[in-house]
C-alpha angles and dihedrals in degrees: 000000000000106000096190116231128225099264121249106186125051131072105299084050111116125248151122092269087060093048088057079048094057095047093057095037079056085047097048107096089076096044124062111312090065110148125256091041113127146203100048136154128240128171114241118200114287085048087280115167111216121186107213121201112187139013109262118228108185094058119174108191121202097185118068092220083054089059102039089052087049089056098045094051093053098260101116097113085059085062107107098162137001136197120274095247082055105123095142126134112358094239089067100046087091097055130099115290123224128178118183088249084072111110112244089251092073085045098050092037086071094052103231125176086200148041123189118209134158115216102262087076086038088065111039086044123037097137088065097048084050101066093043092060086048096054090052096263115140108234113194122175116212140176133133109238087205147019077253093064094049106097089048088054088049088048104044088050082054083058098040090047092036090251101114091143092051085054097046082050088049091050092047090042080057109051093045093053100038084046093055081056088051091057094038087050092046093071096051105084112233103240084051096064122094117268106234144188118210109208112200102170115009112202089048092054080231117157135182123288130237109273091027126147095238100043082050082058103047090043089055094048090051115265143127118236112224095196099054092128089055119137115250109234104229101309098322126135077234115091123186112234102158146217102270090048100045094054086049089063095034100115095053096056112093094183141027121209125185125178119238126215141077098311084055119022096170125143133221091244093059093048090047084048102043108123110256093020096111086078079072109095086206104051091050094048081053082240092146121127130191107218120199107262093222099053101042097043110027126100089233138115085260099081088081084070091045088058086049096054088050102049084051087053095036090042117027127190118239101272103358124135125242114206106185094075109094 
């Protein structure tokens, strides 16, 4: 079995190295990434390099994450449309919705300079993207692969939106506050912390990759992940580990976690009642717990509130209540 480790080397790895990295991320709105200076680079996904030579003000995003950066650097009023699945936050809810199924004309009626997009929607809809580059519309894909690629995703949208020192604050904010986990995390002994598995579409058994969002979270917030040795699917943040392989392993797993959102609507009662389930030690301690989609996988500042929910899981206080189990 590989139990995966919390990791100890990387760039969210503690150390005095990251401290001196803090300090100047807290000094860099005087240094090079001052607003207003253009033209600057940024990485789109497929490792392309874009040279960007303004700050866009008439911005449609098609990717919740997108939307929710925009608003907590301060970008919110460049906002002209949002996706369908948008519900965060609340100020946004009333604006224009867009899906990718939409035909170029309704794109192009609300006058955007740029269109945010990830790949996913790259991918399944070039013809669309196209148009909209024809017509004169910036089209940029983004999308962090790992909890690693985060902070160059937060500061290429403060480029994009002209906030390049709120992102800059974002990515310092970060790093104190994940760094106060790590600590925190350095004085638990690794064969004392919960063996977990990390559900992240149940009727399919798929978990959660290496270098994923949501297993940086649950190492952060103490736990052990089961399925370390889980097969990615193509270059997702999703990996396949499989029933058969899941219930060998079922008395070893402490917890069971299972996200909770449009991608996996499961309930705790279908995951208590799936044939086979009852090897899981978890499952039959009733020790299963439904996680918020958007907090846990996500590259936002709100996985920080993702590794708080699942401290509080992983590591209850004597007689408090926790409210994700359901």
């Amino acid at each position: 079995m590989k139990v995966s480790p919390t990791p100890t080397t990387g760039f969210f790895s503690f150390s005095p190295m990251r401290c001196i990295l803090y300090a100047l991320l807290c000094c860099l709105p005087v240094c090079a990434f001052a607003a207003g200076t253009y033209p600057q680079t940024i990485r789109e996904a497929g490792d392309r390099t874009v040279s960007v030579g303004k700050a866009y003000q008439r911005i449609i995003s098609l990717y919740p994450a997108h939307t929710e950066n925009l608003c907590s650097m301060g970008a919110a009023r460049q906002l002209v449309g949002i996706s369908r699945t948008d519900s965060f936050p609340e100020k946004i809810v009333e604006l224009p919705r867009f899906s990718a199924r939409d035909d170029a004309e309704k794109f192009i009626a609300h006058h955007p300079d740029l269109v945010l997009v990830r790949p996913m929607i790259e991918r399944a809809y070039p013809e669309l993207l196209k148009k909209l580059k024809k017509s004169g519309i910036t089209v940029i894909s983004l999308q962090p692969g790992s909890a690693e690629q985060m902070f160059d995703y937060w500061l290429a949208l403060g480029i994009l939106s002209g906030h390049q020192q709120q992102a800059q604050a974002m990515v310092a904010e970060f790093t104190q506050k994940s760094d106060l986990y790590r600590q925190k995390l350095e004085q638990r002994p690794l064969n004392t912390r919960p063996v977990v598995y990390f559900s992240a579409i149940h009727k399919k058994m798929k978990t959660f990759a290496e270098g994923s969002m949501a297993l940086f979270v649950l190492e952060l917030a103490g736990g052990r992940n089961v399925a370390g040795d889980a097969t990615r699917v193509r270059s997702t943040n999703i990996a396949y580990f499989g029933k058969e392989k899941l219930l060998s392993r079922g008395e070893q797993i402490d917890i069971f976690l299972s996200q909770h959102g449009r991608m996996n609507p499961a309930s705790r009662e279908i995951i208590a009642s799936e044939p086979g389930f009852k090897a899981i030690r978890a499952v039959r301690e009733q020790k299963i717990y439904l996680v918020e989609e958007a907090i846990v996988s996500r590259p936002t500042m709100r996985l920080l509130q993702g590794i708080a929910t699942l401290e509080n899981i992983l590591y209850p206080v004597a007689g408090g209540d926790q409210k994700e189990k359901r």
